[in-house]
C-alpha positions, 0 to 999 in steps of 0.5 A: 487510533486511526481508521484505514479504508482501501479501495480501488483493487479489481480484476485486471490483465496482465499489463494492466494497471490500477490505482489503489486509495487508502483514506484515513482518519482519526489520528493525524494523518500526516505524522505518520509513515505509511506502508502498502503490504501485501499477502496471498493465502498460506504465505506471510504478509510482503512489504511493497512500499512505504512512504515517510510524512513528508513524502521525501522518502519512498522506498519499494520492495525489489519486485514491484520497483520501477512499477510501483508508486506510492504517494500521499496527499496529506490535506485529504489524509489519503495514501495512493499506490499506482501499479503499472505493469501489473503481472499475475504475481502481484494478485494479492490482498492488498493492505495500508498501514500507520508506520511508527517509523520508516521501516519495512518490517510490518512489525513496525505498523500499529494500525490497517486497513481491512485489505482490498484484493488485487488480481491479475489474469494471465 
C-alpha cells in the first residue's frame, strides 16, 4: 500500500495562487497514475487532474483548465498541483490519490491522502 501526505493549502484571496505537494511512499511511485480531487461538505468528490507516470499525459477538469497545473517529480515520489487564478469556487478539501489507470473517474484510485483544505476569499 502506499502512503499519500498533502500539504501546501491555506488561506489566500481571490487571484491568488498556491502550490499543493502530495509525497508518497510505499508502493512505487512512478508506476502509478496520479490524481488531484477535490470536495466541498454536502457535494460529491470532483476531478481536477490527473497525470500519467511518465507525465506525458495531463489531463484537467473544464473548471480549473488554463489554471491549473499538476506535475510530478518521480525521483522524490512527489506530485505537485500549481493554482494560479485561485477564485472563492476552488475553496475545497483538496486530496491526491494512486490511480490504477488514467481515468478521471475516483473510482479508479485505490489510495488517498488525508486532504489539505484550500480557501479562497472574495
Amino acid at each position: 500500500q502506499v502512503q499519500l501526505v498533502e500539504s501546501g493549502g491555506g488561506l489566500v484571496q481571490a487571484g491568488g495562487s498556491l502550490r499543493l505537494s502530495c509525497a508518497a511512499s510505499g508502493r512505487t511511485f512512478g508506476s502509478n497514475t496520479m490524481g488531484w480531487f477535490r470536495q466541498v461538505p454536502g457535494k460529491e468528490r470532483e476531478f481536477v487532474a490527473l497525470i500519467s507516470r511518465s507525465g506525458i499525459i495531463t489531463r484537467y477538469a473544464d473548471s480549473v483548465k488554463g489554471r491549473f497545473t499538476i506535475s510530478r517529480d518521480n525521483a522524490k515520489n512527489t506530485v505537485y498541483l500549481q493554482m494560479n487564478s485561485l477564485t472563492p469556487e476552488d475553496t475545497a478539501v483538496y486530496y491526491c490519490a494512486v490511480g490504477t489507470a488514467v481515468n478521471s473517474d475516483y473510482r479508479s484510485y485505490d489510495s488517498w491522502g488525508q486532504g489539505t483544505q484550500v480557501t479562497v476569499s472574495s
